[in-house]
C-alpha positions in Angstrom: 15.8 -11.8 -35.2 15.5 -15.6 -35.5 11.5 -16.5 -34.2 12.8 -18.7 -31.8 14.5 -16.0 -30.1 11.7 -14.0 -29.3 10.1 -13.8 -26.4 6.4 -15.1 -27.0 3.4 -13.3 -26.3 3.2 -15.3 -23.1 6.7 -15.2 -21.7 6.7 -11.7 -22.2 3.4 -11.1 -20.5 4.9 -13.0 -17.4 8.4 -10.9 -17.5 6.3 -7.8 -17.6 3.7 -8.8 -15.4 6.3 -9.7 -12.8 8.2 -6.5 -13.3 4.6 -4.4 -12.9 3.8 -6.0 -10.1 7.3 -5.0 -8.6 7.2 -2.2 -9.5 3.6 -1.5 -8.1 4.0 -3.1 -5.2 7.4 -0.2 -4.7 4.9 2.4 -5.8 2.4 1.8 -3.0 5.4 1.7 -0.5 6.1 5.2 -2.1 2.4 6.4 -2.4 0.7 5.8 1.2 3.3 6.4 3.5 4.4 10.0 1.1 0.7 10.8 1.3 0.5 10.0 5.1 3.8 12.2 5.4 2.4 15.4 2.8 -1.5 15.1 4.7 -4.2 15.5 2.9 -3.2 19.3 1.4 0.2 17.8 0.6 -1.3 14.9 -0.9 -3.7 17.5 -3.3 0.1 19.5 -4.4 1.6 16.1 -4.8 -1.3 14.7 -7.7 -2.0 18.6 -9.1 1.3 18.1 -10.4 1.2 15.1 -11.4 -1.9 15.2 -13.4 -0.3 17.8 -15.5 2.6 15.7 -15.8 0.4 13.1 -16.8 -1.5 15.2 -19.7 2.0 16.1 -21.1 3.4 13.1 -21.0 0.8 11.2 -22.8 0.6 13.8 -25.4 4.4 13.6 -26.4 4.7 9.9 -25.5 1.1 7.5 -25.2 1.6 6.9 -29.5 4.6 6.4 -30.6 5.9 3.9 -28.6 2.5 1.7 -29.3 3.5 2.7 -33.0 7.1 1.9 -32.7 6.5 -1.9 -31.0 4.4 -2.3 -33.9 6.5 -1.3 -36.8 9.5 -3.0 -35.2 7.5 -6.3 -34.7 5.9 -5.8 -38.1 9.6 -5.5 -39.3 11.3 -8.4 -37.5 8.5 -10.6 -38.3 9.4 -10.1 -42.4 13.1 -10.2 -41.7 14.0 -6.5 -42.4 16.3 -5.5 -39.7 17.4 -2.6 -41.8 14.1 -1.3 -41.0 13.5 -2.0 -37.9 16.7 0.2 -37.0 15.8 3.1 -38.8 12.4 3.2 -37.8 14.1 3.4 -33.9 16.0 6.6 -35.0 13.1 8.5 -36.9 11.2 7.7 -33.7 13.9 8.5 -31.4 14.0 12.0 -32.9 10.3 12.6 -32.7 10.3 11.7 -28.8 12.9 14.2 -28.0 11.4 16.9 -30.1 8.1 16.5 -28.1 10.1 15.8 -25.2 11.5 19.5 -25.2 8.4 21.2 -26.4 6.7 19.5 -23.0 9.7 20.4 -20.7 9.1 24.3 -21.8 5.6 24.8 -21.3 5.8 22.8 -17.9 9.6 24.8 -16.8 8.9 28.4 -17.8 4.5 27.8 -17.5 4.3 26.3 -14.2 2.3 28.9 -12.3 -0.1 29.2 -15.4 -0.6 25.6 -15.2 -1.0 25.3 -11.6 -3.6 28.2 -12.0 -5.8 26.2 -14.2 -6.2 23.9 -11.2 -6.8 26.1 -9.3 -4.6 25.2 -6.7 -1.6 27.9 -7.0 0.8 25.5 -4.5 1.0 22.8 -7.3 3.6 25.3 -9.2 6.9 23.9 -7.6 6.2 20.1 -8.6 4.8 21.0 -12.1 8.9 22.4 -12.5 10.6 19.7 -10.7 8.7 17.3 -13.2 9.5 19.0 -16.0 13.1 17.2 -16.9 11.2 14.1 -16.5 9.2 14.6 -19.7 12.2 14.8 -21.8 14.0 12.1 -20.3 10.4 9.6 -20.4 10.3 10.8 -24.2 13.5 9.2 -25.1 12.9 6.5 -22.6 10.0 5.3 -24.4 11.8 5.2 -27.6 14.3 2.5 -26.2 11.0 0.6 -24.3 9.1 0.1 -27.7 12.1 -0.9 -29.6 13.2 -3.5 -27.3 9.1 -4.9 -26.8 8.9 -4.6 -30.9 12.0 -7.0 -30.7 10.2 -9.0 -28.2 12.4 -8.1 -25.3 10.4 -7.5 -22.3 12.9 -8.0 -19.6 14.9 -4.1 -20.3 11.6 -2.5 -20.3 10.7 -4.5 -16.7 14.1 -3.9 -15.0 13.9 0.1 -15.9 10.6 0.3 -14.6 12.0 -1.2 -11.1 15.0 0.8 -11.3 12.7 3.7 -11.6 10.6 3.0 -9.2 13.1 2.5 -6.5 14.9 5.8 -7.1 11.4 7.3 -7.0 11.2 5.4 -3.6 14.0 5.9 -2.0 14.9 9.4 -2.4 11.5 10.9 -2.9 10.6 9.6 0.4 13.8 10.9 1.8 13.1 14.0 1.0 9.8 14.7 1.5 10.5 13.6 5.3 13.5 15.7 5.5 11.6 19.0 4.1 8.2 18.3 6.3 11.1 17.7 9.6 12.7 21.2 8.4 9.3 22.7 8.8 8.4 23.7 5.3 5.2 23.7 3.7 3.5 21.0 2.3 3.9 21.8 -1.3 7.5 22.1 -1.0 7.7 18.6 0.8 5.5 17.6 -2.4 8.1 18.9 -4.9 11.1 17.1 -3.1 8.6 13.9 -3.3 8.6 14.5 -7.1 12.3 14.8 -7.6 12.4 11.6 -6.9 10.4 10.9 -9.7 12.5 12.8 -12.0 15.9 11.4 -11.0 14.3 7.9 -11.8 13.6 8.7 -14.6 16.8 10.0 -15.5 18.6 6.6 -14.5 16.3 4.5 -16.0 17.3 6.5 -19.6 21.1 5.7 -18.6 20.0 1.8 -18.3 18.1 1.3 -21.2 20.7 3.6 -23.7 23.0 1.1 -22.8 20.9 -1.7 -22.9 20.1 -1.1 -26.6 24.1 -0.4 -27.6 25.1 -3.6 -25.8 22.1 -5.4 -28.0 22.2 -3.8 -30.8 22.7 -6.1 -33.6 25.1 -5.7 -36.7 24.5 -4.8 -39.1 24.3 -7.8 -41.5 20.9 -7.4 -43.2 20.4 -6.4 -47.0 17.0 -5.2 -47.0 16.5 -1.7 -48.3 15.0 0.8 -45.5 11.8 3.1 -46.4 12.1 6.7 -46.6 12.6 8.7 -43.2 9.7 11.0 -44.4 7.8 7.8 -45.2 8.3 5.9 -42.0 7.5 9.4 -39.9 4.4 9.8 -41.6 3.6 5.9 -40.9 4.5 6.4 -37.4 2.2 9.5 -37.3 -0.7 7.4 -38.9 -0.5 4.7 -36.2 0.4 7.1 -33.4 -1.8 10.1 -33.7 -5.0 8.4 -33.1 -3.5 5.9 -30.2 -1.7 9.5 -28.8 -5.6 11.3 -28.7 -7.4 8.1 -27.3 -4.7 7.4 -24.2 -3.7 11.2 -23.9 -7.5 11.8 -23.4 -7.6 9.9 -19.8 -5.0 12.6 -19.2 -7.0 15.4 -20.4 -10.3 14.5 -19.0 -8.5 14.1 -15.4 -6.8 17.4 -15.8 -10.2 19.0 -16.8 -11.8 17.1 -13.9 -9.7 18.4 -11.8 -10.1 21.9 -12.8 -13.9 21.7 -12.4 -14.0 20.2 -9.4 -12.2 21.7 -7.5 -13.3 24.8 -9.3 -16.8 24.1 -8.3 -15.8 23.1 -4.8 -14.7 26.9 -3.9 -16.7 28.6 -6.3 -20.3 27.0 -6.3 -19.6 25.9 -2.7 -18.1 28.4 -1.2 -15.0 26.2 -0.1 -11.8 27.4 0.7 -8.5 26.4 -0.4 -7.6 24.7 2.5 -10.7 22.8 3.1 -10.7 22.3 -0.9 -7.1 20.4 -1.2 -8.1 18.5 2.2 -11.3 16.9 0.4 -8.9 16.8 -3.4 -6.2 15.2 -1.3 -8.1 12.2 0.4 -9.5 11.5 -3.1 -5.8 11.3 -4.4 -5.0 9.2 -2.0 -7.5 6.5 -2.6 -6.9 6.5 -6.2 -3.0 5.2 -5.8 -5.1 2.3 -4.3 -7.7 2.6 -7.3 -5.0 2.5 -10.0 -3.1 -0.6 -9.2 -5.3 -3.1 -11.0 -5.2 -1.0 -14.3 -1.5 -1.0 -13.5 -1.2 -4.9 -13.7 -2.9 -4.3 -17.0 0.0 -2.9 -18.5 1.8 -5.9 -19.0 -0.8 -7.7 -20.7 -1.5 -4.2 -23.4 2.7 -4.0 -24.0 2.6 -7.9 -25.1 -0.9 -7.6 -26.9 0.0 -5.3 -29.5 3.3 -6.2 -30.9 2.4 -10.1 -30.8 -1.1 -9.4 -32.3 0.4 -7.5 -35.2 3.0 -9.9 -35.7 0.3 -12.8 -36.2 -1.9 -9.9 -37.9 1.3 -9.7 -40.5 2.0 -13.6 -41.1 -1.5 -14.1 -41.2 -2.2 -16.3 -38.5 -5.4 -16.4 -37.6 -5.7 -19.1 -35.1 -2.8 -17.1 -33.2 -4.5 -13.7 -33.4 -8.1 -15.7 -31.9 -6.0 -17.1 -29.1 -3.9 -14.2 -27.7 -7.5 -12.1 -28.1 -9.3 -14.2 -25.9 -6.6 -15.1 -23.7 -6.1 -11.7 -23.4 -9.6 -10.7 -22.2 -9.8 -13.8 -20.1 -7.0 -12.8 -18.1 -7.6 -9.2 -17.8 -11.1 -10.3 -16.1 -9.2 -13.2 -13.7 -7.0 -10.5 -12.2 -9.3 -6.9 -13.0 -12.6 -8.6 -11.4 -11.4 -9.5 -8.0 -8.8 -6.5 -7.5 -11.9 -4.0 -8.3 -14.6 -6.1 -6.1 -12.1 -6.4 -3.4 -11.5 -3.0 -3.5 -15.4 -2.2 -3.3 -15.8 -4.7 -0.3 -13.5 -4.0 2.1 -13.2 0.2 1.0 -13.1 1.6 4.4 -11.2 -0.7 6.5 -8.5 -0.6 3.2 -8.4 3.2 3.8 -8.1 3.3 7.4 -5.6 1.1 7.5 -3.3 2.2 4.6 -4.1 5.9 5.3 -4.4 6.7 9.2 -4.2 10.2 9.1 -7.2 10.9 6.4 -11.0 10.8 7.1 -11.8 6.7 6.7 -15.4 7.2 6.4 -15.3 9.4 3.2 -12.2 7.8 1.9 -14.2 4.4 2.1 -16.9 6.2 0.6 -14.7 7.4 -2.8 -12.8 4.2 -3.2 -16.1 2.0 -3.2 -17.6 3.3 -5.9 -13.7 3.4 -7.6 -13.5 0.1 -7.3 -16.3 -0.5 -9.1 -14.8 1.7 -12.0 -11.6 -0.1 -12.1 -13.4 -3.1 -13.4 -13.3 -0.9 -15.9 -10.4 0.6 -16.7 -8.8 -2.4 -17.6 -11.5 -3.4 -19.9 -11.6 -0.4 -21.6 -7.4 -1.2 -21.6 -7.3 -3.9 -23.0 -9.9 -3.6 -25.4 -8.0 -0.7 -26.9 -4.9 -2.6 -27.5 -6.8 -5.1 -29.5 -8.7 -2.6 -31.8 -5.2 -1.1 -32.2 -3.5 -4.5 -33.0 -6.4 -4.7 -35.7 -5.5 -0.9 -37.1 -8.7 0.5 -35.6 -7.1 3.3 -34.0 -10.6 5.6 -34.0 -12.6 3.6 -32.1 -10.6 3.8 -28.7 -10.7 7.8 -29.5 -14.8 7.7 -29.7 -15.0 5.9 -26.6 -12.9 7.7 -24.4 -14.6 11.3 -26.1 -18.2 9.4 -25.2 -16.7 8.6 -21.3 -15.0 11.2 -21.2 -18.0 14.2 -21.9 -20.1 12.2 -19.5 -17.8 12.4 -17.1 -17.1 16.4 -17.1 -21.0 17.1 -17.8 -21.9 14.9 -14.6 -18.6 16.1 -12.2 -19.3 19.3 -13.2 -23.4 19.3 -12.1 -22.4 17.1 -9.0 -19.7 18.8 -7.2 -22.1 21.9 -7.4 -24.3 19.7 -4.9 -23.5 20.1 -1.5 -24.5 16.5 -0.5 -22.4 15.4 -3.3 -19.4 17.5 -3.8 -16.2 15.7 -3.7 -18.1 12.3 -4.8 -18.6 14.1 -8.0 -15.2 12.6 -9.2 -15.4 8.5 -8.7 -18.9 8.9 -9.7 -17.9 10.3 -13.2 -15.4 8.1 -13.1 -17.4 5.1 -13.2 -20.0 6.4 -15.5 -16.8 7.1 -18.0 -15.1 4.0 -18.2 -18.4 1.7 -18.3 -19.6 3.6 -21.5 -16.2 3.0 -22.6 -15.9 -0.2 -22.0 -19.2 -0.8 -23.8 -18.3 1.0 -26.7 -14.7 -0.7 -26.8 -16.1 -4.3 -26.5 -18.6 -4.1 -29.3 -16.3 -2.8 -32.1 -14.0 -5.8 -31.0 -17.1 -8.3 -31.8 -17.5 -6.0 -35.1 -14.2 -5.6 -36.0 -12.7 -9.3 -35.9 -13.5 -12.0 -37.9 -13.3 -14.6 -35.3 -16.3 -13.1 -32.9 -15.5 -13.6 -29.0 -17.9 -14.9 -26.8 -18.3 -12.0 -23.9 -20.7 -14.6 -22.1 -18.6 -17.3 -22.0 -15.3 -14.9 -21.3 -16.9 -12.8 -18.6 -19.7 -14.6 -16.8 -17.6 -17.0 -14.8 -14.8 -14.7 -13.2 -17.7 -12.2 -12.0 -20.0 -14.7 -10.3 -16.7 -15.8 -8.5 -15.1 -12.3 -7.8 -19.0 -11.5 -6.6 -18.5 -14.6 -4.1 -15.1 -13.9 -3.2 -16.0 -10.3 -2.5 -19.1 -11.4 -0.1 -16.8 -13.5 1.5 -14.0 -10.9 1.7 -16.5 -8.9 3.8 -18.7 -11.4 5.9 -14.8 -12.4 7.3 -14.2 -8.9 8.0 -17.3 -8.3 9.8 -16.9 -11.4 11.7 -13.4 -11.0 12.3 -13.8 -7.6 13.5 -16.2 -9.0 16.5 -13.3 -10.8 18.0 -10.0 -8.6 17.7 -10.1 -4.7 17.2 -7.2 -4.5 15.0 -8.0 -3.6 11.8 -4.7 -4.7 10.4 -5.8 -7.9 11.7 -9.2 -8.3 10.3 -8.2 -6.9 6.8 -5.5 -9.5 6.7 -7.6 -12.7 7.5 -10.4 -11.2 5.0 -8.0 -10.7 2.3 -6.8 -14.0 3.1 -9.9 -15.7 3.4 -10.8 -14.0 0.0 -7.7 -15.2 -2.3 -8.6 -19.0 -0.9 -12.5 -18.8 -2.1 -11.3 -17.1 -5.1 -8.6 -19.5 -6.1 -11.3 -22.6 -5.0 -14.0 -21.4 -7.2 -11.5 -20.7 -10.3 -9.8 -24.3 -10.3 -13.8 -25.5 -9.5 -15.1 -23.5 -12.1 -12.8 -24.3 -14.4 -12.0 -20.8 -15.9 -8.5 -20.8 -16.5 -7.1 -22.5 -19.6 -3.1 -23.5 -20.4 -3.2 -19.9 -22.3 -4.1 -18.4 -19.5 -1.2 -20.1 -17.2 1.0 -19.3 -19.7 1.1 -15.9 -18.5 2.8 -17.0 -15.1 6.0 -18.0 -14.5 6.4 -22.4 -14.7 2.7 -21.7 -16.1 3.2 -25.2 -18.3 4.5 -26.9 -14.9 1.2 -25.8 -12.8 -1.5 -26.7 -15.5 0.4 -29.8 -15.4 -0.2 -30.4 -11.7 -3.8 -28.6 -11.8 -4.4 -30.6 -14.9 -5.5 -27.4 -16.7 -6.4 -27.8 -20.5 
């Protein structure tokens, strides 16, 4: 593919960064009113599933399509299209072969796995889900072959169709089943089968997405080995697959402790066990979304960074790397600062049916943690970029035992219990991020400067997040509505924010470059 018909780093950043934030912005539509349909139990069914979901998925899927992106990029970059195709197919193969191996245990082991969580009424979701693994297997496969061609747009209009089916007739049913009077964890699994059927015609879209763009083939070079391109795609993906699939595996062994620890060292029952699980749940759709945003940024990172990586240049690799970090800590800092200031009145008003106070209380100190999360993120795409596929492993093992050693202790603790979760969660990504962040300075040769990347997004996500709730406190003095005061402090928030980054000067033309018409608005802002 002719270099001036890719899709740069930038442009592909903004395609995918508009498309994640559709697509998130469809999955909180989804996630607060489902949860305020399911309850609190419901809500407990709904993620018990889903976390093991989650820890399959990730297993058969996290590596290989970082690997394929950047083996196809690789390819393209030195012209062998001959390559780049067959690479797709070995990879294909290996996603559906996973795929399959997920979709039994999950099928035919659903009340063993549902068992391990101790929650017995997660078993009819864990089977709903389980087509979805194969289908996400093999739509993986097409995602990283059209981002390693730098093609972002198929990957961002899948995601939406996805989400909407997910939307549409997840909601539908879950309402229709909780109308007909059955149990929560059945109105959970019709939730999920929304999920799966999304998934299923996202795989349609992007199958014929890659025939219709599928180039001929004209190219002379000579293609490696199947066995050798497999065992290079096994290299790269086997370390990426243990680092991302570990999230996945620390929050399915969270989840097993704590709520293990809430009925056995506590005393709790079931009921009053997936009550406290399910208001956590709920406030960590609200936690994820700015590591969701990050997404885009980590799909355009890796490709583009190998592709400079390959051709050698090193001013290229410098600038996406610190644009990259830059950005992540314009849009992480305020989301998770935001999300710390105004916790409780966030809760109350997305979720009216769950306990506010101890919602608010969970989602502060998440907030906090999803600072980060997207560190930790985006740090691990660049020490992948740069081949060091270990370090991300080491810093999610040190996070990640921190994590289970302290939720375990904590939930044990009366005054603690259910707290036991964001706290770890906090403690887990921080060490991470730590870890991440000063291989990066080890690893490449042109050394960021954390100071100069970092200090002046906090200081104004710190002001912006004191403003966020002085305006809420004030505004709550003259109206009662909370929908009311959370609007004018979120409003009141974005302006001081946006102020003190144009005042500040943070952004830089890189940076813009990320949005849609960036070069237009540094243009009018005068950005440099």
């Amino acid at each position: 593919m002719a270099r001036d018909k890719k899709q740069s780093f930038f442009g592909g950043a903004a395609v995918l960064a508009a498309g994640i934030a559709a697509v998130k912005i469809i999955g909180a539509v989804f996630a607060i009113p489902l949860f305020n349909i399911l309850g609190a139990a419901g809500a407990a069914d709904f993620n018990n599933a889903y976390n093991i979901y989650s820890m399959l998925l990730m297993i058969s899927t996290a590596g290989l399509p970082v690997a394929l992106s950047k083996m196809v990029s690789e390819a393209n970059t030195l012209g062998r299209e001959n390559q780049a195709r067959r690479i797709f197919r070995v990879s294909f193969r290996a996603f559906l072969t996973l795929g399959a191996l997920s979709f039994l245990v999950m099928w035919f082991g659903n009340e063993w796995c549902a068992g391990l969580l101790h929650n017995a009424n997660a078993a009819y979701g864990i089977r709903v889900l389980a087509p979805a693994v194969v289908c996400v297997g093999c739509l993986s496969a097409f995602r990283g072959y059209a981002q390693g061609s730098f093609r972002m747009t198929p990957t961002a209009i899948s995601q939406i169709m996805e989400a909407l089916c997910k939307l549409v007739v997840g909601l539908a049913l879950a309402r229709h089943f909780m109308n007909a009077g059955k149990s929560e964890s059945v109105a959970a699994a019709g939730a999920i089968a929304g999920v799966t059927i999304g998934t299923i015609l996202a795989l349609v879209y992007m199958a014929a997405d890659y025939l219709l763009h599928r180039a001929p083939a004209r190219a002379h070079d000579h293609p490696d080995a199947n066995g050798v391109i497999l065992r290079r795609l096994l290299v790269l993906a086997v370390p990426i697959t243990l680092s991302s699939s570990m999230v996945s595996v620390i929050t399915l062994i969270d989840t097993s402790l704590v709520q293990g620890q809430l009925q056995n060292a506590l005393g709790y029952t079931l009921d009053k066990t997936r009550d406290l699980y399910g208001t956590y749940s709920a406030v960590m759709k609200l936690y994820n979304l700015p590591a969701s945003l990050m997404v885009a940024l980590t799909a355009s990172v890796i490709p583009t960074l190998s592709s400079s990586l390959a051709a050698r240049d090193r001013a290229q690799t410098t600038r996406v790397m610190n644009a990259s970090l830059r950005v992540t800590a314009l849009l992480a800092f305020p989301m998770g600062l935001g999300l710390w200031a105004l916790a409780e009145p966030i809760t109350r008003l997305c979720y009216p049916r769950y306990d506010a106070k101890l919602g608010g209380e969970l989602l502060a100190v998440l907030g906090l943690a999803s600072l980060f999360v997207c560190l930790t993120l985006i740090s691990n795409s660049v020490l992948q970029a740069h081949n060091a596929v270990k370090v991300p492993i080491l810093s999610m093992l040190i996070g990640g035992v921190a994590k289970i050693v302290l939720n375990y202790n904590l939930a044990a603790i009366e005054s603690v219990n259910i707290h036991a979760a964001p706290i770890g969660t906090l403690v887990c990504f921080a060490l991470s991020t730590a870890v991440n962040l000063f291989f990066v300075w080890l690893i490449v040769r042109d050394k960021p400067n954390y100071f100069d990347i970092f200090t002046k997004p906090l200081a104004a996500s710190l002001l912006m997040a004191v403003s966020a709730k002085a305006a809420y406190a004030l505004a709550h003095r003259v109206v009662s509505s909370n929908l009311v005061c959370v609007g004018a402090a979120v409003a009141l928030a974005v302006v001081v924010y946006a102020a003190l980054v144009l005042a500040l000067r943070i952004m830089t033309r890189d940076d813009l470059a990320l949005l849609p018409k960036g070069d237009r608005l540094a243009k009018i802002l005068r950005v440099k």
